[in-house]
C-alpha positions, 0 to 999 in steps of 0.5 A: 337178631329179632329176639336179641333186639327185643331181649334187649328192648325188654331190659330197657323197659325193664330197667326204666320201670324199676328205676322209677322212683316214688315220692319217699326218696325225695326224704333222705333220712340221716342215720344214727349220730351219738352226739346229734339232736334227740327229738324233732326239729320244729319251728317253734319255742314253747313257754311253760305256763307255770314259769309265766308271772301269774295274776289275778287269782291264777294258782299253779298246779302240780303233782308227783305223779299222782295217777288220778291227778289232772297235772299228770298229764301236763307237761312237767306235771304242771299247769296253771289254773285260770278258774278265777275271772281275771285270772291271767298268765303272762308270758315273755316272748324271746323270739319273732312269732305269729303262730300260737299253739294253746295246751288247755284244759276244761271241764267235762259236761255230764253227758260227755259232750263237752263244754264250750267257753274261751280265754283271751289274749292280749300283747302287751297289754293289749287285746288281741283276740278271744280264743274260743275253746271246747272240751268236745274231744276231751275226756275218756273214762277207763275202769281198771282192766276194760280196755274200751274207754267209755265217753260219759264221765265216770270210771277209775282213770280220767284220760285226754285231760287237755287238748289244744287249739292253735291260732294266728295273733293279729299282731306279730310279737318279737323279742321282749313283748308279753303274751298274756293269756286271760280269763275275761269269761263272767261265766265261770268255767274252770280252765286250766293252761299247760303251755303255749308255743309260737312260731313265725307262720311260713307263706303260703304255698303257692299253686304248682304250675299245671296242677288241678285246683279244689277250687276250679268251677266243677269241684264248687259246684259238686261242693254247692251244699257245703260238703266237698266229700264228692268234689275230694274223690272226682278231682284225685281222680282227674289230678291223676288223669292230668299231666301235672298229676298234682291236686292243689288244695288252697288256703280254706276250710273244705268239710267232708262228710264222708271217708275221702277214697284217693285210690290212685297211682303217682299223685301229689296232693299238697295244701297252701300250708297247715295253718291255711289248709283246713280239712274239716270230717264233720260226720262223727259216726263210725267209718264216718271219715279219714283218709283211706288209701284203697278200697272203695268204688274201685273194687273190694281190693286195690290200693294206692301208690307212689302218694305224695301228701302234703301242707295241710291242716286236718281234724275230724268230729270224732270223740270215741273209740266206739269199743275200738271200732270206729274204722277213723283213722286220718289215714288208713289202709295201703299206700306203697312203692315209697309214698311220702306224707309231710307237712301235716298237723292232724289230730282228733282222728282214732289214730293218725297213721294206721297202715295196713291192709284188711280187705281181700287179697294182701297188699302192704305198704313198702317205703312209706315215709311219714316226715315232718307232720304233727300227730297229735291228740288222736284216740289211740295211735299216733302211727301203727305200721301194721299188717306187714308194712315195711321198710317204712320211716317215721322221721322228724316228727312231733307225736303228742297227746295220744290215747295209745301208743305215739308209734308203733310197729306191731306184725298182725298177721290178720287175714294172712298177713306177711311179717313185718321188717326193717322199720325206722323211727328216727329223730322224732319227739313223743310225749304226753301220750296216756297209754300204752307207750311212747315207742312200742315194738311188738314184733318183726325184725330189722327195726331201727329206732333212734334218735327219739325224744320221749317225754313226760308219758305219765301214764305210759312207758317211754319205750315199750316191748311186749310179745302180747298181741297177736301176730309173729311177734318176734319169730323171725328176729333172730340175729344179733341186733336184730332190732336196734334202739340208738341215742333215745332220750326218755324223760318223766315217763312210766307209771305205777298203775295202767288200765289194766292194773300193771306198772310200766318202766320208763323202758319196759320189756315183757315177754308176755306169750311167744318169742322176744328176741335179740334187742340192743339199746344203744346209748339210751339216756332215762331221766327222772323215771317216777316208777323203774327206770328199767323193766326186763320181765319174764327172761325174754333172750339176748336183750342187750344195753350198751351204754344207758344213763337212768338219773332219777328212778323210783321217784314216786316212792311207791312199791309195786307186787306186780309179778312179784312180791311187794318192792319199791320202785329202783332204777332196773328191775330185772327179777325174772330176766337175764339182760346184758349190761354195758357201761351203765350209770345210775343215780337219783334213786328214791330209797328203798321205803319198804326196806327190803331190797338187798340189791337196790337199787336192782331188783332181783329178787334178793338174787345177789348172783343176777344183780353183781352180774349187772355192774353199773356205775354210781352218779352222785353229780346233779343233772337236768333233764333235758328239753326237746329240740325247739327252734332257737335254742339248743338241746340243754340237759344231762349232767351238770360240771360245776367246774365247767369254765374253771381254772387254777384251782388246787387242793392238798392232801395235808394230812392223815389219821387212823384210829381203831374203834377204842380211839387208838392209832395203835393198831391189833389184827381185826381191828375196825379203822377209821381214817380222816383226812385233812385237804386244803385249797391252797389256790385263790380259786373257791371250788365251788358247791355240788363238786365231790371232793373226794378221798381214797385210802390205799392199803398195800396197794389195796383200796381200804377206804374212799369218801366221795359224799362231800359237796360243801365246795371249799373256799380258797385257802381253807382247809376240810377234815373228811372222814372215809365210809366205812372201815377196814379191818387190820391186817397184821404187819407193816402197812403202807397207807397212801391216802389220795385227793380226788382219785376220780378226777372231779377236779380236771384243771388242777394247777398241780396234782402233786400235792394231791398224795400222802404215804404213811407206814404203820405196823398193825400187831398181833392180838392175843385174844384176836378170834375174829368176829361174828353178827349175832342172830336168834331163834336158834344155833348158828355156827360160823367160822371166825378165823383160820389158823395155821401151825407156822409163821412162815411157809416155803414149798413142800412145807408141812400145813396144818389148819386150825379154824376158829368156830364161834356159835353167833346164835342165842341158843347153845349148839348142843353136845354129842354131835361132831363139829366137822371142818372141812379144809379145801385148798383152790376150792377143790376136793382131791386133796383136803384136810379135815377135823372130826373129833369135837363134840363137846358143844358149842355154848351161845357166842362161845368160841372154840378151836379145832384142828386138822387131824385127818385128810386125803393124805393126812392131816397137813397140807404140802405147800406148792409155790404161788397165790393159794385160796383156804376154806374152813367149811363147817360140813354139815355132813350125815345130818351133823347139827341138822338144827343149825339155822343157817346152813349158808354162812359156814365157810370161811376163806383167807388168801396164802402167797406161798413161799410166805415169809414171818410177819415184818414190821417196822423200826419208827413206824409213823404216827397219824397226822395232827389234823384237827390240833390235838397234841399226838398224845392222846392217841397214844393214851387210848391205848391204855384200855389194851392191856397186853404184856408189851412196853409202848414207847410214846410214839406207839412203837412196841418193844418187848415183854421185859425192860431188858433193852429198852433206852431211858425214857417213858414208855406204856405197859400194862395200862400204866405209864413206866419210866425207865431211868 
């Protein structure tokens, strides 16, 4: 009974200790939603600067992605200069607000500490205060392919060109009032503003009941010198001896010259709120500050658990990296069993969040969730899960202006480091970083990103994959959808050259050195990508992307010789990789300025086979890119519909024409045909600019033709004669032509779609002197197969074939004498029965065309007919060294399409005649024909008859070039 009673008791405790919830599942994190926001819900509405009314000498500031220009790296790749004293912005407000946030930029000072001056701001004309500003913790100077940033100006890229300040205004503005920010500073700095943003600043937060006070006697005094340091590290330590085991932080500035240690279990330390919480590191040097979450007086190991830590504001006096070594991250080290940071603005740390152990034995940070914060203007990271966290989430966060990547999960395996899993970055908005990437995966597995917004990293990837680093990389991801990507919108990001010389695509896989592995992006949307919108290098395996828009690509215009040879920036490169495409969109591509991409707008390296593998769809319509989620206003961008709200419009087909190349609607096999089409509004209804007005010529059945260019709109009851791309190439017989309006439904709510079709017949006759055609080229012989003839008109199964090719020489040298030119005649592609001819060898001079005929195979010189679809190749075999000294040896087959049983050619009494279209009398068709001189008689409407009178009917009919009349 004992040992029942206690087995029992043990389960009980067991049960109640594992049940015990940390402070991260207060958070309950929504999953993935294809039609939800993308990006982080935030309380404010920002103003561009540049759509401000400006004055008093401000200019605005632009570039197109200029890699040494300042206005890289503002938002929208604009800002507005305020140099000029007097110089102002004006910015009408649309919502209730009392909180500001300023974007700026300043000059460096020469020893790169800054310069201190100020703008002024004004409501309504008003002056409301003078908003003191500093370049202190801006600038980093790069030299191409150092990755340490030095702080003293000079270099090859200028980085951190504008910072931030945030303020209260003393008078509230609401709808309709005018924020005016001015240069009223006599001392003549240069200023330049990017944005601003208000917002409704909340209440304070009140003391928690029971809770410890920084502010209680005991804590003042250990802070009497000015430094709260100590009085930070002894009250964690008594919040968590209390029964509240709560650490309250009132409205103030508290400075701390030291890193603050908060090694404890099960403590919730919250501010009044980050416009009231002010925590200030004042000690500039390295490991002079930030928040560490273990270590210190409590052992060489050790960390902190169960943390919730909240509603504040936090900066430092850091401004370097100090060769990556300044051990200053706001927060830093091990806080695990689901520890939970909200509601917190920092910035100007080395990084915002670093998690991960490098003491002593492992510890790891499991169910950490960071939620709500602001992570901005940091040195390098916004946030890191390193070193084997897992499990942990980054949600609904704004992450801007930092030095490396915005968030990050990367498997270090320092000090022995277990992999890392399961991570998520779920709904947050990353932007105008300056380095490396917006988002970056660099190994584990069971990642989860999704719903993110990432804009305007210029000087980075949006989204960023490599397996260089060191660490496990992806070993351990090896499922399917391994790691997962969903709903992510990356907007303005990439850029032609980085520090170390490389260009980054909005979204950019490189294998660089072990395993990259089993990636899916879901519904990813890329828009207005200045270099590739997509880059797949160095074949990492089963890298998937189901669903992905990329409207505008290349936008720069400039060409890369990355790991390649020299190529114009397009919307996909994937030259050294196999990715899986499904359902893709393209449009707004920079065209190919160095002229030589034969699969734009992929890169493969001219290799036809990977890009036909990668289908995607052409965007012609217009689109915006979309903004962040701000408060009051909805997520807008993406494609524009012009005909959104229209209604009882319609359009007719009225009419068709065709005309070969000498202006003949009398058609010859081979002929190249044009058609034109006349469409109508016959609605009072104006189909308005930037819709496809769209047409497609079907052949038998086949798609012949299609024009999808036209976007003039077309006025109610006028009409608009278009002509098709391209031309199709005749095919002998009776022909069907159906010509079709909007065949890709641009226009949804016709009133009728019945009048959209019509349906032509014609014969297309045989051209006597037809051997097809071939482009010529030089520097040589080149023969091509031009046509394939067969001895009958009309074949049945078991029929007798017996195959003829046409071989032209394209090239501008003769292909000499004495050589056999050799056909093979393969039927379905195979080689067990085949026909050949090996008995010509008289040459073949330059654009000579010469016929050759099957005198042996298999099982003889013909060919025994079997019933169903056929494919026949005419393939000039090259074999034995026979004209060695073609020059293109890639060009020789040549391959038609036989339905067996095959009747003779048919055509049409009356065939009918193009439609008058644009007010030519019909005649003049038929005149053309004149310039064709073969043996028949032509009635007026281009019926042809036979050889001799004998037959025809009284009447005017064309033979030889002239006009007969028959009495």
């Amino acid at each position: 009974m004992k040992k029942k009673l206690l087995l029992a008791l043990t389960l009980v405790l067991s049960g109640t200790l594992m049940s015990q919830a940390g402070p991260a599942d207060k958070l309950k994190v929504p999953g993935p939603d294809v039609n939800g926001r993308r990006g982080a819900t935030v309380p404010y509405n920002r103003y561009e600067a540049e759509n401000g009314e400006l004055s008093g000498g401000a200019a605005k500031k632009t570039t197109s992605y200029g890699r040494k220009d300042i206005a890289t790296q503002a938002s929208k790749q604009s800002y507005v200069d305020l140099s000029s004293k007097g110089s102002a912005v004006n910015f009408k407000i649309d919502r209730n607000g009392d909180g500001v946030t300023m974007r700026f930029t300043m000059k460096d000072s020469p020893n790169g500490m800054g310069e201190n001056g100020s703008l002024d701001v004004y409501v309504n004309g008003n002056k409301d205060q003078t908003v003191k500003l500093t370049s202190y913790f801006m600038w980093q100077y790069f030299n191409l392919n150092d990755p340490y940033p030095k702080d003293v100006p000079g270099g090859d890229f200028r980085c951190f060109a504008f910072d931030e300040v945030h303020f209260k205004l003393n008078n509230k503005v609401k709808p309709g009032d005018v924020i005016t920010v001015k240069n009223d500073d006599s001392r003549n700095m240069e200023y330049g503003l990017d944005f601003i943003e208000v917002e409704n600043v909340p209440a304070k937060i009140k003391q928690p009941a029971g809770s410890i006070s920084i502010q209680d006697t005991k804590y003042k005094n250990m802070a009497a010198g000015g430094d709260w340091g100590d009085a930070f590290i002894q009250a964690v330590k008594d919040a968590e001896a209390s029964p509240s085991r709560t650490l309250y932080i009132p409205a103030g500035t508290y400075n701390l010259g030291k890193v603050w240690r908060i090694f404890a279990d099960n403590v919730t330390i919250t501010g009044a709120g980050m416009w009231y919480t002010n925590i200030k590191f004042t000690n500039p040097n390295k490991e002079g500050g930030g928040i560490s979450g273990g270590n210190g007086s409590h052992g060489p190991d050790g960390y902190s658990k169960k943390i919730e830590f909240c509603n504040m504001y936090i900066n430092s006096a850091l401004r370097s990296r100090m060769d990556q070594m300044a051990i200053y991250k706001c927060f830093m080290d091990v806080y695990t069993d689901g520890s939970y940071f909200h509601d917190i603005w920092e910035e100007h740390f080395e990084c915002g969040f670093w998690i991960g152990d490098y003491n002593g034995k492992m510890d790891y940070s499991d169910g950490i969730k960071i939620a709500n914060c602001r992570i901005r203007n940091n040195l390098a990271d916004g946030v890191n899960f390193a070193q084997g966290t897992s499990n942990a989430t980054v949600y609904n966060c704004s992450v801007r202006g930092n030095g490396d990547d915005g968030l990050a999960t990367w498997n270090q395996d320092a000090c022995g480091a277990r992999d890392l899993h399961d991570n998520i970055f779920a709904y947050n908005t990353v932007e105008l970083g300056w380095r490396a990437g917006g988002i970056a995966v660099y190994g584990g597995t069971g990642h989860h990103i999704y719903n993110n917004f990432v804009t305007d990293m210029a000087l980075a990837a949006g989204i960023h994959l490599n397996s260089t680093f060191p660490g496990t990389k992806f070993n351990a991801n090896n499922k399917p959808d391994g790691i997962k990507f969903e709903n992510n919108t990356i907007v303005r990001s990439g850029t032609n050259c980085d520090i170390f010389g490389n260009d980054l695509a909005a979204l950019d896989v490189h294998k660089t050195g072990g395993s990259l592995q089993n990636i899916t992006f879901y519904n990813t949307e890329i828009y207005d990508a200045p270099c590739f919108g997509i880059t797949v290098l160095n074949d990492p395996d089963k890298i998937k992307f189901i669903n992905t828009k990329i409207l505008g690509a290349g936008l720069t215009g400039m060409s890369t010789s990355y790991s390649t040879t020299p190529v114009t920036f397009c919307a996909i490169r994937a030259d050294q990789a196999t990715p899986i495409f499904d359902g893709l969109e393209i449009g707004n591509v920079h065209k190919d300025v160095l002229g030589n991409n034969q699969t734009w707008p992929l890169w493969t390296n001219n290799n036809h086979q990977k890009a036909d593998a990668i289908k995607y769809t052409n965007i012609k319509k217009k689109y915006v890119a979309p903004e962040p989620p701000y408060a009051d206003k909805d997520q807008q961008g993406g494609i524009i519909d012009p005909m959104d709200g229209l209604s009882g419009y319609n359009v007719k087909l009225e009419g068709i024409s065709w005309k070969n190349a000498k202006g003949s609607s009398d058609l010859k096999e081979g002929d190249a045909v044009t058609f034109r089409v006349k469409i109508t509004n016959t609605s009072n209804v104006d189909i308005p600019k930037d819709v496809a007005l769209a047409f497609e010529v079907k052949v038998n059945g086949e798609s012949a033709a299609i024009s999808d260019d036209f976007e003039g709109g077309l006025k109610a009851g006028k009409s608009v004669i278009l002509t098709a791309n391209g031309s199709w190439i005749a095919k002998l017989g009776v022909c069907k032509v159906e010509a079709i309006a909007d065949p890709e439904n641009n226009l949804p709510k016709e009133t009728s779609k019945d009048d959209n079709k019509r349906v032509k017949q014609f014969n297309v006759y045989e051209a006597p002197d037809n051997n097809g055609t071939f482009t010529p080229v030089t520097g040589g012989y080149d023969l091509v197969v031009t046509k394939i003839l067969m001895n009958t008109k009309s074949i049945k199964p078991g029929d007798k074939v017996n195959f003829s090719a046409i071989v032209a020489n394209a090239g501008d040298q003769d292909a000499p004498a004495g050589d056999v030119l050799g056909i093979q005649f393969q039927i379905d592609g195979k080689t067990e029965v085949i026909t050949w001819s090996d008995n010509y060898r008289k040459g073949v001079k330059s654009h000579e065309f010469v016929k050759v005929t099957a005198n042996g195979g298999t099982a003889g010189k013909e060919w025994t007919a079997t019933e169903g679809k056929h494919t026949v190749t005419a393939w000039i075999d090259n074999y034995g060294g026979r004209y060695a000294g073609e020059i293109n040896h890639d060009n020789n087959k040549f391959t038609i399409e036989l339905n067996i049983p095959m009747s003779p050619v048919q055509f049409i009494n009356n065939p009918d005649k193009p439609d008058n279209i644009d007010g030519t009398d019909g005649i003049e068709a038929v005149n053309a024909v004149q310039t064709v001189k073969d043996s028949y008689y032509y009635d007026l409407q281009g019926r042809r008859y036979g050889t001799t009178t004998e037959g025809l009917k009284k009447g005017v009919y064309i033979h030889c070039g002239k006009k007969v009349i028959i009495k």
